[in-house]
C-alpha positions in Angstrom: 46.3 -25.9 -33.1 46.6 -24.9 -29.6 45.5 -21.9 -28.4 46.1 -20.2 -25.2 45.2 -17.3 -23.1 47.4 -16.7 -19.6 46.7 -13.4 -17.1 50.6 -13.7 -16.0 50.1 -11.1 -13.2 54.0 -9.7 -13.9 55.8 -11.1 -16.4 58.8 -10.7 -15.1 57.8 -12.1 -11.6 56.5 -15.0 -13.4 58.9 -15.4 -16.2 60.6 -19.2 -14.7 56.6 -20.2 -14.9 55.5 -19.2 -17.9 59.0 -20.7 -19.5 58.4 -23.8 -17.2 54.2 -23.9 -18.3 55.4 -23.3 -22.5 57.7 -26.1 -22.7 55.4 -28.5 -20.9 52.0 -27.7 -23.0 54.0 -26.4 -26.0 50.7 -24.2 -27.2 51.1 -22.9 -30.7 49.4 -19.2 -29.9 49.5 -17.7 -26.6 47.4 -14.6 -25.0 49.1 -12.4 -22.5 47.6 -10.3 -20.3 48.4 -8.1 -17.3 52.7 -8.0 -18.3 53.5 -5.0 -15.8 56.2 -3.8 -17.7 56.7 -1.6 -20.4 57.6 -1.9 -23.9 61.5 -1.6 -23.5 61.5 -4.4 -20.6 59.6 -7.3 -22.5 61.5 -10.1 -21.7 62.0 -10.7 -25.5 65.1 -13.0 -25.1 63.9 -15.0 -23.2 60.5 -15.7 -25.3 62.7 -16.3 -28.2 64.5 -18.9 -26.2 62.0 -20.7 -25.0 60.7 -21.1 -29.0 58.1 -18.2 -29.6 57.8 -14.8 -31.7 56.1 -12.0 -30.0 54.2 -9.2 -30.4 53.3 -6.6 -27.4 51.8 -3.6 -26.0 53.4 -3.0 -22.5 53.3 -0.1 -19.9 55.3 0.2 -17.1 54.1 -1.5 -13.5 50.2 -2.2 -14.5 48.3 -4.1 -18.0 50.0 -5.3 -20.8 49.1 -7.4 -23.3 51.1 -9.4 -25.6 51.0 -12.2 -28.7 53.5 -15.4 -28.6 53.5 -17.9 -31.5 56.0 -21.1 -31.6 58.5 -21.3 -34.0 57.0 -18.1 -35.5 57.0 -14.2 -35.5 52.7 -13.1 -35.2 52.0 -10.2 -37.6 50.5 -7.0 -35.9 47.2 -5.8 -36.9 46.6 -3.2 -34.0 47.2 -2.2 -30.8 45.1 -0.6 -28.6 40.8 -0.7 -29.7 39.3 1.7 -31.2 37.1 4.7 -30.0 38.6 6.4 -27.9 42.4 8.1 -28.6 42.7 9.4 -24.7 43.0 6.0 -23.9 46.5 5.2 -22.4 45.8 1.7 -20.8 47.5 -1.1 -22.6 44.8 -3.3 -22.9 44.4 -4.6 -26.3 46.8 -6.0 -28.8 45.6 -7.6 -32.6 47.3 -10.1 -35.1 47.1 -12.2 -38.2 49.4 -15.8 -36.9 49.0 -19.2 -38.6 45.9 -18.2 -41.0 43.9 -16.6 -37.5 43.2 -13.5 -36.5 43.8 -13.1 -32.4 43.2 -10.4 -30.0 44.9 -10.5 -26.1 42.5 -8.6 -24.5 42.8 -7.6 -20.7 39.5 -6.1 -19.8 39.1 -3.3 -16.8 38.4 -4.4 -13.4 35.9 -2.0 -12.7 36.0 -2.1 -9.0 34.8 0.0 -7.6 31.7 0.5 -8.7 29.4 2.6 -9.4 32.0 5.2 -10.0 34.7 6.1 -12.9 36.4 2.9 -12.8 32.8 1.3 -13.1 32.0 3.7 -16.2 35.7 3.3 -17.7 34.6 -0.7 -17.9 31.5 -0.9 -19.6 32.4 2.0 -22.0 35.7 -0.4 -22.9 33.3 -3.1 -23.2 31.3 -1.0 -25.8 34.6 -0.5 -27.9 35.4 -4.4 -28.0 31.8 -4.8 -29.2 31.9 -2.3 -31.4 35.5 -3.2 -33.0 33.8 -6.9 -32.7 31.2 -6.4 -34.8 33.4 -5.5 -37.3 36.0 -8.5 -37.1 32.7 -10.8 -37.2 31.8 -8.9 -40.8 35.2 -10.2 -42.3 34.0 -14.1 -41.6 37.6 -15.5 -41.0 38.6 -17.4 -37.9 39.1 -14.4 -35.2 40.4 -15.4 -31.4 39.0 -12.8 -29.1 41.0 -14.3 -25.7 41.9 -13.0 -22.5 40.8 -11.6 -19.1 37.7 -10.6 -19.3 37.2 -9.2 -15.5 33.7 -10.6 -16.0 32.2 -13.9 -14.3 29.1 -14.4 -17.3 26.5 -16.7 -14.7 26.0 -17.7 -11.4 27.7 -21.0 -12.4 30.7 -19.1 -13.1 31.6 -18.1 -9.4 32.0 -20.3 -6.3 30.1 -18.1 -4.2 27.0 -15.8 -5.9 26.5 -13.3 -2.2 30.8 -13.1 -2.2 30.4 -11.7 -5.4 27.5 -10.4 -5.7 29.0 -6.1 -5.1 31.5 -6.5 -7.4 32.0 -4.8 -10.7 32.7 -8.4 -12.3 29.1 -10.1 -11.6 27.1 -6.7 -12.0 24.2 -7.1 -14.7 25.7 -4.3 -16.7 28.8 -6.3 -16.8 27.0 -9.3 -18.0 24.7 -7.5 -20.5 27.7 -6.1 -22.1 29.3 -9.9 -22.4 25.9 -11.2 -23.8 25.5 -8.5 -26.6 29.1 -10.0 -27.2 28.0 -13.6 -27.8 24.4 -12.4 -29.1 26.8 -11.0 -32.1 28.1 -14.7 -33.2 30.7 -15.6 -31.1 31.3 -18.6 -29.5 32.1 -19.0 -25.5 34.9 -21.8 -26.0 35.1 -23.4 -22.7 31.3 -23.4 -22.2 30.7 -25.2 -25.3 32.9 -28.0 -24.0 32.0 -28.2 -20.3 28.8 -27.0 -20.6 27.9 -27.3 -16.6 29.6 -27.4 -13.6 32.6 -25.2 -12.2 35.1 -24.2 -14.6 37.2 -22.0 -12.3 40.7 -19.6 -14.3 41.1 -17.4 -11.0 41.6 -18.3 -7.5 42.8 -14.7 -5.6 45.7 -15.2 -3.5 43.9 -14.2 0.0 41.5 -16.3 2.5 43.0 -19.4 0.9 41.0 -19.4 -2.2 43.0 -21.5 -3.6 43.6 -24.9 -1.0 39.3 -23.7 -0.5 38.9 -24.0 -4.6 37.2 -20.5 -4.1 37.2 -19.5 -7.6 35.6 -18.2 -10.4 35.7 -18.0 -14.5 36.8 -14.5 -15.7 39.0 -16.0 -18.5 37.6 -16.8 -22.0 38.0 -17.1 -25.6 35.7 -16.1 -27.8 35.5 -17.8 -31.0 34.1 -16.0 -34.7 32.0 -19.0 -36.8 34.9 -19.5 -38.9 36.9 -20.3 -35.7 34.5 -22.4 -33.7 33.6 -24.6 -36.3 36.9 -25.5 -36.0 36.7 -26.0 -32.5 37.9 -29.7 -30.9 38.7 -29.4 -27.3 38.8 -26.6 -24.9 40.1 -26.3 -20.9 42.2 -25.4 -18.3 45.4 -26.3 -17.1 44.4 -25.5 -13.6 48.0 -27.3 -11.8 49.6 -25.0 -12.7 47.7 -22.3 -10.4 49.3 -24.6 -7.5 52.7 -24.3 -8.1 55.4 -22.1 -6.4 55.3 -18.5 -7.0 52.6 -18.8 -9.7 50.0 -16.8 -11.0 46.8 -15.9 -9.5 45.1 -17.2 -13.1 45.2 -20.8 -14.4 46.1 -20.8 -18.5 42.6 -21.2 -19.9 43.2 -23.1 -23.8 41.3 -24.3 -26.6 42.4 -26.9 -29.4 41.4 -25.8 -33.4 41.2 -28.3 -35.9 43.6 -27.3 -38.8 
């Protein structure tokens, strides 16, 4: 089973790709973050078409989250995390597909920081270890996979002083991922390319992306049930090349049934 997560950066912007990326790879789950649109303009159709049930959680011109599965229609657990009922980002979306539980999660920026957006961040990222800690206690296969908006280690970035200001490489950003892990969960890609750059995001200015000036931000995060299960894991990093595409690469992992 093939498992996906994909920061689209517009949906609709990057509809022809995403069609173009699911019939080449043909991934049986797929993770959606950053949509742009709200719930009434999912491009619904055109999922279908291309072979895939979907749940979302959209809002208009910023976030978004959504669940595809091939051939079948994923079954909503919940939308948005828990902790706080102010929240209004769409960042978060839940549900039971193919004998899994999976989470599309599209994790503040935090930029920048200190300040609110800083603070919004790492209280988020207390809610998805707190709602995490209580996936982990059910011991079935969860997916926790998306866009993190945090680069774990040194290794994880092309340049440490480029990054070193920003809200994705502070230590309170890291601390927060490694109380994640510390819990029982699994960093997919790491476990298969345990060295070396593994870049999902290349930004679109200063030619990041002819200069490979990237970084990992992109991960899935696997419960025991689901990383014992766990055969193969990567990223499909052409596809960042190609016209009009997005600023992430679709970042996958492969599950023994």
């Amino acid at each position: 089973m093939r498992i996906a997560t994909y920061n689209v950066n517009g949906i609709k912007a990057r509809l022809p790709r995403l069609v173009e990326w699911l019939g080449e790879t043909a991934p049986d789950i797929v993770c959606l973050q950053e949509l742009k649109s709200s719930d009434e303009t999912f491009p619904e159709a055109d999922i279908r078409a291309a072979g895939y049930g979907a749940v979302w959680h959209g809002q208009k011109g910023f976030n978004g989250v959504a669940i595809l599965a091939k051939g079948a229609d994923p079954v909503e657990i919940r939308r948005g995390l828990p902790g706080d009922p102010d929240d209004s980002h769409s960042r978060y979306i839940e549900a039971r597909v193919n004998g899994l539980v999976v989470a599309s999660i599209y994790l503040p920026n935090g930029n920048p920081q200190p300040g609110p957006k800083f603070d919004y961040k790492l209280a988020w990222m207390a809610r998805l270890n707190a709602h995490a800690a209580t996936l982990l206690a059910q011991e079935v296969p969860v997916v926790l996979a998306g866009d993190y908006n945090v680069i774990p280690t040194d290794a994880d970035t092309f340049s440490v002083p480029a990054m070193a200001e920003d809200a994705l490489m502070q230590p309170e950003s890291r601390a927060a991922f490694r109380a994640l892990a510390f819990q029982g969960w699994t960093d997919a890609i790491r476990t298969r390319q345990p060295t070396g750059p593994v870049w999902t995001f290349w930004d679109y200015q200063a030619g990041a992306w002819p200069r490979d000036a990237g970084f990992r931000i992109d991960h899935l995060m696997l419960s025991p049930d689901a990383a014992d299960r766990l055969t193969d894991a990567g990223v499909d990093k052409a596809y960042r090349g190609r016209e009009k595409a997005s600023d992430h690469a679709p970042t996958w992992i492969v599950l023994r049934d």
